[in-house]
N, C-alpha and C positions, 0 to 999 in steps of 0.2 A: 684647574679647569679642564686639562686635557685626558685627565683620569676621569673626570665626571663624564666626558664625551667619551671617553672608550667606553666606559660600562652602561651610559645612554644608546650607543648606536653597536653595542655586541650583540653574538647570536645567542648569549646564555639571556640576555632580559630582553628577547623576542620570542623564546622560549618560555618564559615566566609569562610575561605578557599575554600570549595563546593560551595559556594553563589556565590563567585566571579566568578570560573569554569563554572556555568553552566547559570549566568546572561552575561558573555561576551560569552558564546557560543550561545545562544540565538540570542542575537545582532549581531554576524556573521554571522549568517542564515538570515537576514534582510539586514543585510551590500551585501552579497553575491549575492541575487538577485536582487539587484539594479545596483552593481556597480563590479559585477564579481567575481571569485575563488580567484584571487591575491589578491585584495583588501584585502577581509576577513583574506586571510592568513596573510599579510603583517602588519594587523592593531590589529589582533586577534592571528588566533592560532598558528601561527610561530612568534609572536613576545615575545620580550624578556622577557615582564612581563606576558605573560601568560603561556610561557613554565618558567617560573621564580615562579607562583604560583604553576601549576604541581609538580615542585621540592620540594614546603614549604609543597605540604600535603603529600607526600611520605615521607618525614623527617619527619612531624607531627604523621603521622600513625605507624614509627616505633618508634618514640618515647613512643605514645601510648600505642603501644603491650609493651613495656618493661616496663612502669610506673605499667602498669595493671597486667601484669606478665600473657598474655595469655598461656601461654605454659599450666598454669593448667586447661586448656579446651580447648581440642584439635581441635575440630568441629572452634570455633572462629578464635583460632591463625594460623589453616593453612586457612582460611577465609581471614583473614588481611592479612595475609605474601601472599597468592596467589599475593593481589591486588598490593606489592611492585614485586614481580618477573613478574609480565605483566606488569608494570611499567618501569621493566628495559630494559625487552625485547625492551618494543618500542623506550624508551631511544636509543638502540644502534640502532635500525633500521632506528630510524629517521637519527641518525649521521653520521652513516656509513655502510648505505645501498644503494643498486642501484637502481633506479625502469626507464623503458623509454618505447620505443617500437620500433620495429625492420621489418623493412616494405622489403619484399621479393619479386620479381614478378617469376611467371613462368619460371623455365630454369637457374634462377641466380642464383650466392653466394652473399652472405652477410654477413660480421663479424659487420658490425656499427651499432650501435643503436643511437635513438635520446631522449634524459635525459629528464625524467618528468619535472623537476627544469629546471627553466630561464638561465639563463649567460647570463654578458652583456663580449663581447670577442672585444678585443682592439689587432689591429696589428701596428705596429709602420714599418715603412720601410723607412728606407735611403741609401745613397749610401755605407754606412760600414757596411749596416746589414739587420737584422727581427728581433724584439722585438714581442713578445708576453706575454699579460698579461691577465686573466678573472676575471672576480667576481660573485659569486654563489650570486645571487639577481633579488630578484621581486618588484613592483613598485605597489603604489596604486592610483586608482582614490581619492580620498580625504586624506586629510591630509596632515602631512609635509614628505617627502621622506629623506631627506639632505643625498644627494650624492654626496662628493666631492673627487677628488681624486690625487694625484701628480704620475706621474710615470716616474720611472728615466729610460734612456736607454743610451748606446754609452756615458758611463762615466759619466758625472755628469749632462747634458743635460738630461732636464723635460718639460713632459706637462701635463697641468694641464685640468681633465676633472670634468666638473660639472652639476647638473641636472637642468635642466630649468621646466618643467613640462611632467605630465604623462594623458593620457585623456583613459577612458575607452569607449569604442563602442560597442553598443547589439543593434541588427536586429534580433529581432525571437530567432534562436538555433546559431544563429552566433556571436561571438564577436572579437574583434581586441583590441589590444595596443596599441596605441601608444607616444612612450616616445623621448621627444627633450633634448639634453644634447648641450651642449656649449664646444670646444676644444679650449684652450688657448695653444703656442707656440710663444717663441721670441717674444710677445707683439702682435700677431698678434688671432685674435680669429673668431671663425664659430661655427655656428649653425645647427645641422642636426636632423632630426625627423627618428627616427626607427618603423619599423611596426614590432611588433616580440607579442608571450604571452609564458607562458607557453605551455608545450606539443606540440606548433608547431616550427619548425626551421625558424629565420627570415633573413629577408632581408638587406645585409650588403649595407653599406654606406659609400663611401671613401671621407676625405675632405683633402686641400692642407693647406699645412700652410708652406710657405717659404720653403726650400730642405726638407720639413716631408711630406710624405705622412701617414694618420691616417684613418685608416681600422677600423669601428665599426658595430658591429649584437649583436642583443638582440633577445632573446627567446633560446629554448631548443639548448645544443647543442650536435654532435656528436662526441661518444666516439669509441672505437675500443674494440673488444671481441681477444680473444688467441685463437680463432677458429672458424671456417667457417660453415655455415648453407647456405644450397642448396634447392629450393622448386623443388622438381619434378614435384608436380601436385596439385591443389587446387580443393579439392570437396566441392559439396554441396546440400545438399539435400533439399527438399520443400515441406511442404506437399500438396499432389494434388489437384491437378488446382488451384496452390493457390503460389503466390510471397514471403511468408513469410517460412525465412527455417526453415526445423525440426534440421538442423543438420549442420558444416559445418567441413572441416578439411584440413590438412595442411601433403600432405608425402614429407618428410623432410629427408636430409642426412649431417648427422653430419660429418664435414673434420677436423680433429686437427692432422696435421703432416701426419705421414705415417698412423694415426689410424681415420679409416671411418667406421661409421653402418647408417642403418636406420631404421626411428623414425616417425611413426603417431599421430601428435596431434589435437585433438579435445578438444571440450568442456567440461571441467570437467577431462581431461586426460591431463597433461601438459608434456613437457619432461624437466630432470633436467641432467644436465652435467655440470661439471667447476664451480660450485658453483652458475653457474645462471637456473632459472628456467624461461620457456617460454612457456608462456599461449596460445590457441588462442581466439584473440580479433576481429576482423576485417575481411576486406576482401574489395577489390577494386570492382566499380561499376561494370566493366568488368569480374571480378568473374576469372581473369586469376592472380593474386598478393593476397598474405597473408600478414596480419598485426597480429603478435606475441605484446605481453605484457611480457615484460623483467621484471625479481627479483634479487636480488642476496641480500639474507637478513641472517646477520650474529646474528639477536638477535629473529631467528626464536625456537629455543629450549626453551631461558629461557621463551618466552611467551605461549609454548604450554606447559609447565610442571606448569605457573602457572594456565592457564585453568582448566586443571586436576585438581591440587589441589582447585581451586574456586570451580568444580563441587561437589568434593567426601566434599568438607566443609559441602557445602549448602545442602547435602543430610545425612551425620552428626548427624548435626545441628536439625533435622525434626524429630531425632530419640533420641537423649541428654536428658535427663530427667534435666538434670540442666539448657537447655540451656532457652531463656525468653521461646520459640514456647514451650519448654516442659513443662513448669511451666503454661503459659496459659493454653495451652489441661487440665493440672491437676487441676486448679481453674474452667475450665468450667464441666471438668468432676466431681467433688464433688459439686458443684453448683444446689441447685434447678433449676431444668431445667424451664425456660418460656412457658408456654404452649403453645400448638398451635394450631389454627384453621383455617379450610378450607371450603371453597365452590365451585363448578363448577357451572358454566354459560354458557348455550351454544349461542352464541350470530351468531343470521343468518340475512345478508346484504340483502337486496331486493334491486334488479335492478331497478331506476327510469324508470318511465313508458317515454318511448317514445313519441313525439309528434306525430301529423299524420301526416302518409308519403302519397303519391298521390297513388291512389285506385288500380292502376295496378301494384304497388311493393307492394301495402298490400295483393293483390289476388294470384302474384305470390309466396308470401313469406309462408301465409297460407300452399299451397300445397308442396311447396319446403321441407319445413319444418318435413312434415311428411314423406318425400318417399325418402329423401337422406341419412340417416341416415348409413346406410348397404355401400352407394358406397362412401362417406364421410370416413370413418372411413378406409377402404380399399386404400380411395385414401394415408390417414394418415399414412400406413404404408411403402409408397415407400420412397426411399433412394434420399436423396437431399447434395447435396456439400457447405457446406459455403463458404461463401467470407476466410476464413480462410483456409479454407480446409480439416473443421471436415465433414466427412459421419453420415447425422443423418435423424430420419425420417422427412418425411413433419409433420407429426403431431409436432412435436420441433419448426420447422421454425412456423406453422400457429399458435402456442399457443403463440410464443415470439412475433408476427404480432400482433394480434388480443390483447395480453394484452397491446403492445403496442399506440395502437392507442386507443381503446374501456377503458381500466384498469381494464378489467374485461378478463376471461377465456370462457365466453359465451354469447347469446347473442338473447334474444330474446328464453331463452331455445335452443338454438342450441351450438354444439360444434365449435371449431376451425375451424376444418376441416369444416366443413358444410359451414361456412361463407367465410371461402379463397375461397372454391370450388364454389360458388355463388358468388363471387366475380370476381374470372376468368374468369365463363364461364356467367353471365348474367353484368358488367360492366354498360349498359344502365340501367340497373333497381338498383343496387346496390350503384347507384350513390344518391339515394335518401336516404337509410340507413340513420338513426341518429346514428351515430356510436362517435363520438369525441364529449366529454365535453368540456362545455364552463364555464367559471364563470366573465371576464373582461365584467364590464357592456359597457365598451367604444366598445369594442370587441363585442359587438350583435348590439350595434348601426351603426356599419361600415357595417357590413351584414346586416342589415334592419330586425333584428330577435327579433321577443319579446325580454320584458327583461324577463321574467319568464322563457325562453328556456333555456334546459339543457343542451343539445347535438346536435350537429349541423352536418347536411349530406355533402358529395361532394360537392354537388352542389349546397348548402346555399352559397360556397367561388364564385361562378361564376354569374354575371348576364344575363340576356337574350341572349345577343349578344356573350355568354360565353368570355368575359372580366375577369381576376383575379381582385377582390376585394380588395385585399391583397397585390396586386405590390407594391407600396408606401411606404408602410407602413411596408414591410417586408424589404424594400430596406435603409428605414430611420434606422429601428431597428439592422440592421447587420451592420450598420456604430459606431453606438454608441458603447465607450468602454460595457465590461458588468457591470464594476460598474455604469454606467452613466443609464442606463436599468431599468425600472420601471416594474411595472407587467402589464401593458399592452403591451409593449415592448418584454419581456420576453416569455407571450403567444402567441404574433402573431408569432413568432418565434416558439415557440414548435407547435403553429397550422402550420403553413408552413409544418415544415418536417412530420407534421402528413400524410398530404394531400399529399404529393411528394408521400410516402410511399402507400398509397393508391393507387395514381396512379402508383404505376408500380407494384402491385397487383394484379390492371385493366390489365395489360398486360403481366402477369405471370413473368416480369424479374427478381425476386427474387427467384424463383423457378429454379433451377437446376438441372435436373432428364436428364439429357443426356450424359454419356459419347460419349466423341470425340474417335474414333476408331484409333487405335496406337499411343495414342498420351502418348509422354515419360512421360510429366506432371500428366497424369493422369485427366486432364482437363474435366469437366461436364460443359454441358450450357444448358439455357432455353430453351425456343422454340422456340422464335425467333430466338437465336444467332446460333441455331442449324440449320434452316432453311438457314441462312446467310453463314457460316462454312462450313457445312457439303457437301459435293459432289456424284453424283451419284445415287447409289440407297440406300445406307443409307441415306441419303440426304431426297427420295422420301420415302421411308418407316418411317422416324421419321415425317414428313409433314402429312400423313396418319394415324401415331397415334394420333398425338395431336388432326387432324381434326376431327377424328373419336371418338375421347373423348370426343369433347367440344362438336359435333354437337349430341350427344347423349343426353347428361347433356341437352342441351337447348331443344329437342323435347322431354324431362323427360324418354327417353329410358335405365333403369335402368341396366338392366341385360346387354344390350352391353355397358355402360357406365365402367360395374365392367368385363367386357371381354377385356373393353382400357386397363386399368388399368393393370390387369394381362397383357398384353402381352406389355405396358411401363416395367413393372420388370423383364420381361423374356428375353426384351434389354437389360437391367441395365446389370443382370446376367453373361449376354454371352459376353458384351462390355467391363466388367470391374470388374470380378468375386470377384476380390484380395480384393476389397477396399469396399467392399459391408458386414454390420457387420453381426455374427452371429444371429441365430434367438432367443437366449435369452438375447442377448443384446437390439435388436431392443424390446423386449418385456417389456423389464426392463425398458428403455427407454419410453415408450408409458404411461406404469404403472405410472412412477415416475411423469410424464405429468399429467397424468389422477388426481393423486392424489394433486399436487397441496398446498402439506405438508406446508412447510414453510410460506409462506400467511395466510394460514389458522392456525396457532400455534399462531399469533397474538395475535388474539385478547385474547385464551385461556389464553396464557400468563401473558399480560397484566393485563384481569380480575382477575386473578385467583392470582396474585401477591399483587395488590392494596386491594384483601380480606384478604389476610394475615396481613396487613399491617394496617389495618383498624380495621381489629379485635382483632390485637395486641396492639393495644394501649386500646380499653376498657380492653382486660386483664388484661393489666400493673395496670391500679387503680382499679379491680373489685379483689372481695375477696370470691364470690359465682359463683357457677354452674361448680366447678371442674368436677365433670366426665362428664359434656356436653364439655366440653370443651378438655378434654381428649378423648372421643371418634370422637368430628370435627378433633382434631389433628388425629389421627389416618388413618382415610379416608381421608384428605388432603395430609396425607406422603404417601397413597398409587395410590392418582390421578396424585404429582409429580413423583413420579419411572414411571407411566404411561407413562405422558407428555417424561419422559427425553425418554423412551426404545421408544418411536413414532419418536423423535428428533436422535436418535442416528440411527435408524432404515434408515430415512432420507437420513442421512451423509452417512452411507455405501452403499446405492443405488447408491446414485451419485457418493460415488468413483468407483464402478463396473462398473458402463454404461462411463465414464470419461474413465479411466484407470489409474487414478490418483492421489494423496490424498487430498480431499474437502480442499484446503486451498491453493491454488494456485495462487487467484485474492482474491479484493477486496469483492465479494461477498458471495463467499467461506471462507474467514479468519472472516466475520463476523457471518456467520451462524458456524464457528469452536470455537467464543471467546463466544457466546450465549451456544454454548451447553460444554463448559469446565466450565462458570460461575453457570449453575447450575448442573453440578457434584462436583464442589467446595462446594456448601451447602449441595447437599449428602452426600458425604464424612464426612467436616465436622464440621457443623453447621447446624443440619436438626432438633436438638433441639429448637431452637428458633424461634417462632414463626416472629418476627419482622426481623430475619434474613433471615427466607426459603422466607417470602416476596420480600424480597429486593434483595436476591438470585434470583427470582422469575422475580420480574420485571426489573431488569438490564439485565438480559437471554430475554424477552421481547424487552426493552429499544434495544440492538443489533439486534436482528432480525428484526424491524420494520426499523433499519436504513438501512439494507441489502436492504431493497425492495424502498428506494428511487429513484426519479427520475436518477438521474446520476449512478447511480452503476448498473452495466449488470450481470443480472442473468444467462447470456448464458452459456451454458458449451463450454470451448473453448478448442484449440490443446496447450501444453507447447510453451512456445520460450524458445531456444538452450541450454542458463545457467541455468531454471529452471529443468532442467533433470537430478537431480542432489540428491541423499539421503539426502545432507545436507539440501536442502529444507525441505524435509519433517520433519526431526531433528529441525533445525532452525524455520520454522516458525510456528510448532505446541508449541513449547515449550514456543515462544513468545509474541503470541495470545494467551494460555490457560492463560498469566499472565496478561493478558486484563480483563479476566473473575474477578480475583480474587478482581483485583484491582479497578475495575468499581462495584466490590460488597462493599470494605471498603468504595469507597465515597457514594452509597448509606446510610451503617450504618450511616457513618459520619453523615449525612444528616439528618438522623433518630433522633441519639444522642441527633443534635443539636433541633428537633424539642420539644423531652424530657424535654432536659433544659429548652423551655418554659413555659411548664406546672410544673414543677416542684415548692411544695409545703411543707411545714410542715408536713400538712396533709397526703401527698400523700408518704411514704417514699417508697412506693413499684415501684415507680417511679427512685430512686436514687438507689435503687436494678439493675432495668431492665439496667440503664445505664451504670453499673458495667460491663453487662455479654456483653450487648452489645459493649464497649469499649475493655472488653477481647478477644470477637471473632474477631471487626474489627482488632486489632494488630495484633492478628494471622494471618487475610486473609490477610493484610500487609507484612508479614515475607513471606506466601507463594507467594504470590506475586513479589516480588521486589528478590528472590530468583531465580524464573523462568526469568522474562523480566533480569537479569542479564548476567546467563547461557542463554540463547538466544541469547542476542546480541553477546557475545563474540562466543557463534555458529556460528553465522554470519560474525563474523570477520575469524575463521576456516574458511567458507565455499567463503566468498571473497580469501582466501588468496588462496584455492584452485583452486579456477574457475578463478581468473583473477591477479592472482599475488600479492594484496596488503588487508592488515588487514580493512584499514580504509581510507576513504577519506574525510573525512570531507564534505560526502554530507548532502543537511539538513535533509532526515529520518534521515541517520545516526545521526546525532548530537542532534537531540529532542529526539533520545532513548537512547544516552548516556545522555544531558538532563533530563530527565525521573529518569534516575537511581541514579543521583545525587537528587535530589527532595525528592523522596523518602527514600533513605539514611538521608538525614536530619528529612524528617516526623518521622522516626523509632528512630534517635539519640535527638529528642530532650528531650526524657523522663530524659536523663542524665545531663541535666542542669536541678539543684534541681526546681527552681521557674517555670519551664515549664511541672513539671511530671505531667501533672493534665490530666482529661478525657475531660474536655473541648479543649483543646489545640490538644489530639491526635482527635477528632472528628472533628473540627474545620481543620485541617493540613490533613489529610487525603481526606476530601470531597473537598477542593480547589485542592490538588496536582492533581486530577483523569484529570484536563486541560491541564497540559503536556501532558499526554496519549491521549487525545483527538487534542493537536495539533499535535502531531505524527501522530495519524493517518488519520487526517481528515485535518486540517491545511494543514501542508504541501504537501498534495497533490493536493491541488487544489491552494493555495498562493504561494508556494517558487518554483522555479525550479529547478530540482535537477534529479540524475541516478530514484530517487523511487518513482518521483511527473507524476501526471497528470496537473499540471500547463504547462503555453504553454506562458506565457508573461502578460496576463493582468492578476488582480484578480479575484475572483467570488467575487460578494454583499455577506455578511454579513446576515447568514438568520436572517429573524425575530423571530424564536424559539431561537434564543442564544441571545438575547437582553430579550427575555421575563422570561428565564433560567435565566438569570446573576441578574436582578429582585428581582427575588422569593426568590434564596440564599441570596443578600444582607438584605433584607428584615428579611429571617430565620436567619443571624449572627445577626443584631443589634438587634434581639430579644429577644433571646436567651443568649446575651451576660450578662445582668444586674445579669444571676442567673448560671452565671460560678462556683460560687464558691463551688466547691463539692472535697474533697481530693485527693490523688490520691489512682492509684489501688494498693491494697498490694498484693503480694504474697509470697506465704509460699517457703520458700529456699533462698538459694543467690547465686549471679551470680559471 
């Protein structure tokens, strides 16, 4: 018995246990979007052996704490004990909790809700009665279902109901169930197909079988509440001239008997009575019916009490001088420190020289160039409407324009503005521009263009007869999936919407500088649409500015050009005073344009990291030129505090001109995980040379991914549920644990490159890997401590905004995912035969994949509440084939000269 309890309560089968957790959670983010939410749940995480192993590591772990006797270190054992009381919590949540949605229209009451969970609902009717019987069940596309079932009614008379098969159906964002059962009675038997899934209510089926009539529906069903909800009235708000809302809400009057109040709920504001709580979710296309999100969760306390107690652990813990994080700091702090050295680089991109354009857009370009400058920059500071409905200047729109097409911020030494505004208002001549890179040699052949051309005009895509070039071939390429998509396939395609985007440049329709006069929306349009819209003599007055703008610009009449101009914003003003920003935000705005920061921290980055990194390894074996080396360290630590107060300087720009905390989108949480990765190495690891590198360039490595082609740099307006504190709680705390943790797979990385070189001779080498394995565990602890408290942040801030902790979407599940991975990277030191610095160097640089399919993966492969997937995949770039290479290449190298002890340190745990 006591051998069954060591190998029930060891760290090698809490280890197995996570394995199993988070390789079948894995595989139902794969299972999921193939074959549906049922599926997954059915075959995964509602099935018996995976809530069966949940149970084996919650036993495991309190066996654990008791073997180990946590209690004698407090920061651990309310650690552990948290992770059993959110364990329980959900335990009861899941069992006996309520979750549905409660669909209201204008003017009505409603006490019914309709159940998240399936039921298949059976009515029996004969002439002596109504039988009713349900079964709380979901069905999967693959696999074996075995659904059988007898049901007795009207005394000892049965029928006998069984599954025949269940098929899953996806169109787009659309999917259906449907499941055929077989009803046997008195030997007589029928087959009927149900359309039902979860969350929607289906369609009932009646079959005859001899004097039985047999009533069957499958999907969600409805329950009854102990009181009445009334929707008064449904608002919504939008922000101007724009279909997407800021805000929506629900006034509401609660009737329980003779006791009635009322009750406003919106986003982020829920109303809680009767033990149910009701979010708002929804809203009919008509915008006259509310769709509420229903709770009633009775294991809501014990999981916020174990939050708490996770949080106040893991902050502890950071502070424990016994705990591992305190004994590292203390081995790195008495540790000869690694020296460090630095160099700056300042690395300047020269714009390829253009080919030649036809003589009368070089002649005009010449003069343009120099005398626009003054009415360009003026034009840049009028007030333009996004398609979203942010108020920003044109200079925003023309830099995001022009780096979009061009990938550059200028352009022939001209600014943004310069080039939109010559673009507007000269079209015929503008049209020769070489403005859009080319590099598909098939792609200059189809336009009859050198191969040596870089950049290709307008009107390279048009032939004589102004025919598109490009029909066919753009027509062939938008048929093909996109993994089917080659790179010439790919470019004709990014070239297309280059050239769309040009052409409605050619005719200002991207520019929105008009408000519409009382209009509720708040609505801005171009000039055409203004021209179209508008009636009367604002009609005639906005046809007069524009005219008298553009026919200025074209006869180079500068001074009435910048007289259009002021009296376009002395329209703005008087049309639509409210929505028009202050004048140091417009200022900030223009600034933060102007500067162009993040792009430009690249390269700094980059360089400036791979020199750390480079001159950290001749350190590692070099034994002379200490104080040159102590003084590069020196002026190195002083250009990073530079770089980081430029980076940080950055971020709070763009929260003031925003309104809002830089970490809201995808290209905001990366410019947020770049700049927490290298305050991670300030704080603390700014000792080590090989570290502040890698610090260095992972802060680099992120910001460069920020500025890829798919991620939008724009600053945009919240949607409804992001308006919420918890966001800003939640995803800064879960992003700074990106920084940490893309800094351990760097060491890692490093470690392992060590172990190559690694020598007899060289023992200053098996030193540096020492300190280096010290720091990566630490950035490890901090790391998997923050992405911990994050998620479960996030499960607070779900449960707040929309009713429920967890849904098993796939972010969710690759950062619960993630946090298991990790947990094992950190637990393997306690299996004796794994404590080695190979193994943690080795486990730490592979795990950084999960974090990378969190964030990257799944939004573009799986589809889910947190993906930008849409149904097909995206290819597989070729930097992560060339990346997967290099590593394998760096393991089996490295591998032959693993053998180095493990780390010791002074104390015990």
């Amino acid at each position: 018995m006591k051998k069954i309890l060591n190998i029930a309560f060891s760290i090698k089968t809490s280890i197995v246990l996570l394995s199993i957790l988070f390789i079948g959670a894995a595989a139902a983010t794969f299972i999921e979007n193939d074959y549906g939410t049922s599926t997954a749940r059915v075959l995964v995480y509602y099935n018996w052996w995976y809530i069966a192993v949940l149970f084996a590591t919650g036993i495991n772990l309190a066996g654990v704490i008791y073997r180990r006797k946590m209690w004698r270190y407090p920061p651990r054992f309310l650690f552990h004990l948290a992770f059993l009381l959110i364990g329980l919590g959900a335990a009861i949540t899941h069992f006996w909790g309520i979750e549905g949605i409660l669909h209201i229209r204008e003017g009505s009451s409603e006490n019914r809700m309709l159940t998240a969970e399936p039921y298949l609902q059976v009515t029996i009717k004969t002439s002596n009665g109504v039988w009713y019987q349900e079964y709380q069940r979901d069905f999967s596309a693959i696999g074996n279902n075995r659904f059988a079932e007898t049901i007795f009614f009207d005394g000892n008379r049965t029928i006998n109901l069984k599954f025949v098969d269940y098929k899953f159906a996806k169109q787009g964002h659309s999917t259906m169930g449907l499941l055929r059962l077989k009803g046997c009675y008195g030997g007589k038997c029928e087959t009927v197909r149900l359309v039902g899934q979860r969350g929607a209510k289906g369609y009932d089926r009646e079959l005859s079988l001899g004097d039985v009539k047999l009533k069957l529906e499958f999907g969600s069903k409805i329950i009854k509440m102990p009181f009445v909800l009334k929707l008064k009235d449904f608002q919504i708000e939008r922000y101007p001239g724009s279909m997407a809302p800021s805000s929506y809400a629900s006034e509401i009057s609660v009737v329980d008997g003779a006791k009635s109040f009322d009750y406003r709920i919106y986003m982020n504001h829920p109303l809680n009575y009767g033990g149910y709580k009701f979010f708002q979710s929804s809203y009919d296309k008509d915008e006259r019916g509310t769709i509420l999100s229903v709770n009633k969760d009775p294991g809501k306390w014990p999981t916020y009490i174990g939050y708490i107690l996770l949080a106040l652990a893991l902050l502890l813990n950071l502070f424990d001088k016994r705990s591992r994080f305190g004994r590292l700091i203390n081995y790195l702090r008495h540790s000869a420190a690694v020296l460090i050295v630095s160099a700056f680089v300042s690395v300047v991109a020269a714009t390829p020289a253009n080919a030649a354009t036809p003589s009368e857009f070089q002649n005009y370009l010449l003069s343009y160039s120099k005398h626009s400058k003054n009415t360009a920059k003026q034009f840049g500071r009028l007030i333009t409407q996004s398609p979203m409905g942010r108020m920003e200047p044109v200079n925003t729109l023309d830099t995001k324009l022009l780096y979009k097409i061009h990938k550059s911020i200028s352009y022939k030494g001209m600014s943004p503005d310069q080039v939109m505004l010559g673009m507007i208002s000269r079209p015929e001549l503008w049209r020769y521009a070489k403005l859009i890179k080319i590099k598909s040699p098939k792609l200059k052949k189809v336009l009859s263009l050198n191969k040596d051309a870089k950049y290709i005009s307008f009107a390279d895509a048009f032939d004589v007869d102004n025919s598109y070039k490009l029909k066919k071939y753009v027509e062939t390429a938008n048929i093909l999936k996109p993994e089917k998509r080659g790179t010439f396939e790919r470019e004709v395609i990014t070239l297309d919407e280059k050239l769309n985007v040009i052409y409605m440049i050619f005719y200002a329709n991207l520019f929105k500088i008009y408000p519409m006069p009382d209009d509720q929306h708040h609505t801005w349009y171009n000039p055409l649409e203004a021209s179209q819209k508008f009636t009367g003599s604002i009609k005639a007055g906005v046809e007069t500015l524009t005219h008298n703008f553009i026919d200025s610009i074209i006869n180079g009449n500068w001074d009435k050009a910048s007289n259009a101009i002021s009296q376009i914003a002395h329209y703005q003003q008087r049309l639509d005073p409210s929505l028009i920003p202050s004048k140091s935000k417009i200022d900030a705005e223009l600034f933060y344009n102007h500067l162009n920061l993040f792009p430009s921290l690249i390269a700094v980055y980059m360089t400036l990291g791979l020199l750390f990194i480079l001159v950290g390894f001749v350190e590692v074996v070099s034994t002379e030129k200490k104080k040159l080396f102590a003084y590069i360290r020196s002026l190195g630590g002083i250009l990073v505090i530079l770089i980081f107060a430029i980076h940080t300087f950055g971020l709070g720009l763009r929260w003031y001109i925003s309104g809002h905390a830089p970490w809201s989108d995808a290209y905001e949480s990366l410019l947020y995980i770049s700049w927490a990765g290298l305050l991670a190495g300030l704080l603390f690891f700014r000792r080590s040379l090989l570290v502040m590198g890698a610090t260095v360039t992972i802060s680099g490595i992120f910001l460069f991914t920020a500025h890829l082609n798919n991620i939008n740099p724009q600053i945009t307006n919240l949607v409804p549920v992001l308006k919420s504190y918890w966001l800003t709680i939640h995803v800064s705390v879960i992003t700074a644990s990106y920084g940490f943790l893309g800094l351990s797979s760097i060491l890692g990385f490093l470690i392992l490159l060590l172990f190559i070189v690694r020598s007899p001779k060289k023992e200053g080498v098996d030193v540096a890997i020492y300190r280096l394995v010290a720091v990566d565990e630490a950035a490890l602890i901090i790391g998997l401590s923050m992405l911990t408290v994050g998620n479960f942040i996030g499960g607070v801030w779900a449960n707040e905004s929309w009713g429920r902790y967890w849904g098993w979407d796939p972010k969710e599940t690759w950062a619960y995912i993630s946090i298991i991975v990790y947990t094992i990277v950190l637990h393997l030191r306690l299996i004796k035969p794994l404590d080695l610095p190979y193994i943690l160097a080795l486990s730490s640089f592979l795990a950084f994949a999960s974090i990378l399919m969190t964030y990257f993966g799944v939004n573009f492969y799986l589809s889910g509440l947190h993906s930008y997937a849409t149904g097909d995949p995206v290819p597989v770039p070729v930097w992560v084939y060339v990346l997967g290479a290099i590593a394998l290449v760096t393991i089996v190298l490295s591998y032959p000269k693993r053998g180095l002890e493990r780390l010791k340190l002074k104390g015990r745990e």
